[in-house]
N, C-alpha and C positions, 0 to 999 in steps of 0.2 A: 636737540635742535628745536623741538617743537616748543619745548619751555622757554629759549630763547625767540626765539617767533614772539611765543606771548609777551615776556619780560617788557621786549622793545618796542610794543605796538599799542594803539590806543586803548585798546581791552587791556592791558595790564594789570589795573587794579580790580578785572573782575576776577571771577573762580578760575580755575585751571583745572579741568575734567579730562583723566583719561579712559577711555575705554578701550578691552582687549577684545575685538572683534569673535577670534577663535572661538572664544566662550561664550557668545550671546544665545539665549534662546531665540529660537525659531519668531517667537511673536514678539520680540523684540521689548520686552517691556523694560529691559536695563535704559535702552535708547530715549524711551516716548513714554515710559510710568506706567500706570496702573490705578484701580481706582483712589488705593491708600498711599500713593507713593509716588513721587516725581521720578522721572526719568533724566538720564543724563543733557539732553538736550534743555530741558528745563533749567536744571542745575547749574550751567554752561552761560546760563542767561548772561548775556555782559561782560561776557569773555571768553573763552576757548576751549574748543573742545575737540578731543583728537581720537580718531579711531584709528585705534592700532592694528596691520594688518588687513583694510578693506576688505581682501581680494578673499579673504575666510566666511564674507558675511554669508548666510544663504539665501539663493535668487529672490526666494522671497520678498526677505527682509531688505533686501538690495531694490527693490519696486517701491517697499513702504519709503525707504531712505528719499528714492529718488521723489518720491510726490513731497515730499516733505520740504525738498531743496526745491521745489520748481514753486516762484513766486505767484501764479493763480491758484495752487492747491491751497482747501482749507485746511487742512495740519499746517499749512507752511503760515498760516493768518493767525498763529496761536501768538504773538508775541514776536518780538526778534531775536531773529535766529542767531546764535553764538558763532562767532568767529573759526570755522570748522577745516581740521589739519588734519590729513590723512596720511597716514604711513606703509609702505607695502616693501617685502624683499626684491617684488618682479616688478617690470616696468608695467603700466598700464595696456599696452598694447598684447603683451603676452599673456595675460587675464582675459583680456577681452576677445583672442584668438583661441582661447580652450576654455570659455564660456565660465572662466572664475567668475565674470564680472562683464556686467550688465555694457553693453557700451557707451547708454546715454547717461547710466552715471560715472562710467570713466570720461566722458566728453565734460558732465559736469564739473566732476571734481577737479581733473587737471587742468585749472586755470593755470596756477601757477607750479609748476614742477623744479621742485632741488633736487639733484642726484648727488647720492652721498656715495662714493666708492664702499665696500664692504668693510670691516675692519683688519681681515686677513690679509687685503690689499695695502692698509697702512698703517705697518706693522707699526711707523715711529709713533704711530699716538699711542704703543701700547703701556709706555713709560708712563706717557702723561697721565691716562685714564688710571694706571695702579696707582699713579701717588693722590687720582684725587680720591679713588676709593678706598685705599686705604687711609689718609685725613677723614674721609666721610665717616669711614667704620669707627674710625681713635674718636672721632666727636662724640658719634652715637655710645660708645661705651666710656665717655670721658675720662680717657687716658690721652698720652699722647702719642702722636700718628709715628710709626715705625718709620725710621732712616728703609729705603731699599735699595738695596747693592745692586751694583751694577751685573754682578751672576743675578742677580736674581730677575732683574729687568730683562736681559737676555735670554732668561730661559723660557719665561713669557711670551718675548717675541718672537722666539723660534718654536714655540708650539706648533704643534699640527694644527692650524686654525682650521684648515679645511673640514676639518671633524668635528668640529665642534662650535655652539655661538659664544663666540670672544666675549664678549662683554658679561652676560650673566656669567660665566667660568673664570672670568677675573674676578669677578666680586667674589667670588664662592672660593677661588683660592685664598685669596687674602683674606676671607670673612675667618677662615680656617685656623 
C-alpha cells in the first residue's frame, strides 16, 4: 500500500525508503545518519519514506522523531523532509494508551489514517497475493510462474492465519 501511495503521488519519481522500525538502534542513526553516512530520512529526500511498525520505535527515539517532524525544530531545517508513511498492526490510540508511543507523535503522524483489515480477515485476497508471489518469485528465478490449483488456493486460505503472518508465509510457501 505504501508503494502505491508513492507510485501515485508527486514524490514518485523520488527514492522509495523503507525502514523496519523493530530493528533500529536506540540512537537512531539508520533514521538521521552518522558522521560517514546518510540516514534514511536523507535518503528519502524527494520522496518517501516509510517506517515500518512505529509503535516498536523506543521513547527515545520517538522524541528524536518527533523534533524532527515539528517545523521550528533545527533537525526539521536540514532540507525537506520526505514525504513520510507510517505503518503499525495496533491502532494509534492503543499505543498511545500503554505508552508504545508517544502521543504527540501519534497526534502528529495520524493525519491521515487507512485502515487495512488484517489479511486473516480477507481471506479472498489470498488467491490474488499467491499468484502475484508466485509471478514475482518465477520472474526473480526466470522460469515461468506456476499455474495454482484451486486445492492449492484453498488450502492457503483456510490456513490457521490466526497463527501466523499471512503474508511473509505465503511468500515462504510458494518460495518453497
Amino acid at each position: 500500500l505504501a508503494r502505491r501511495v508513492h507510485a501515485r503521488s508527486h514524490v514518485a519519481a523520488g527514492p522509495f525508503v523503507a525502514v523496519r522500525c523493530a530493528v533500529l538502534d536506540p540512537a537512531g542513526a539508520e533514521l538521521f545518519g552518522g558522521q560517514q553516512f546518510e540516514g534514511a530520512f536523507a535518503a528519502a529526500r524527494g520522496g518517501t519514506l516509510v517506517l515500518d511498525e512505529i509503535g516498536e520505535v523506543a521513547p527515545m527515539l520517538q522524541r528524536r522523531l518527533l523534533d524532527r517532524l515539528e517545523p521550528w525544530s533545527s533537525e526539521a531545517s536540514e532540507e525537506v523532509t520526505p514525504r513520510l508513511v507510517v505503518t503499525t498492526r495496533r491502532p494509534f490510540a492503543e499505543d498511545v494508551a500503554r505508552a508504545r508511543l508517544l502521543p504527540e507523535l501519534a497526534l502528529r503522524l495520524g493525519v491521515i489514517v487507512l485502515s487495512l483489515p488484517p489479511l486473516r480477515a480477507r481471506t479472498g485476497d489470498v488467491a490474488l497475493l499467491a499468484r502475484h508471489f508466485a509471478r514475482a518469485l518465477a520472474e526473480a528465478a526466470g522460469s515461468a510462474a506456476p499455474r495454482l490449483g484451486e486445492a492449492t488456493l484453498s488450502a492457503l486460505a483456510g490456513a490457521p492465519a490466526a497463527h501466523w503472518d499471512v503474508q511473509p508465509a505465503l511468500r515462504g510457501v510458494l518460495d518453497a
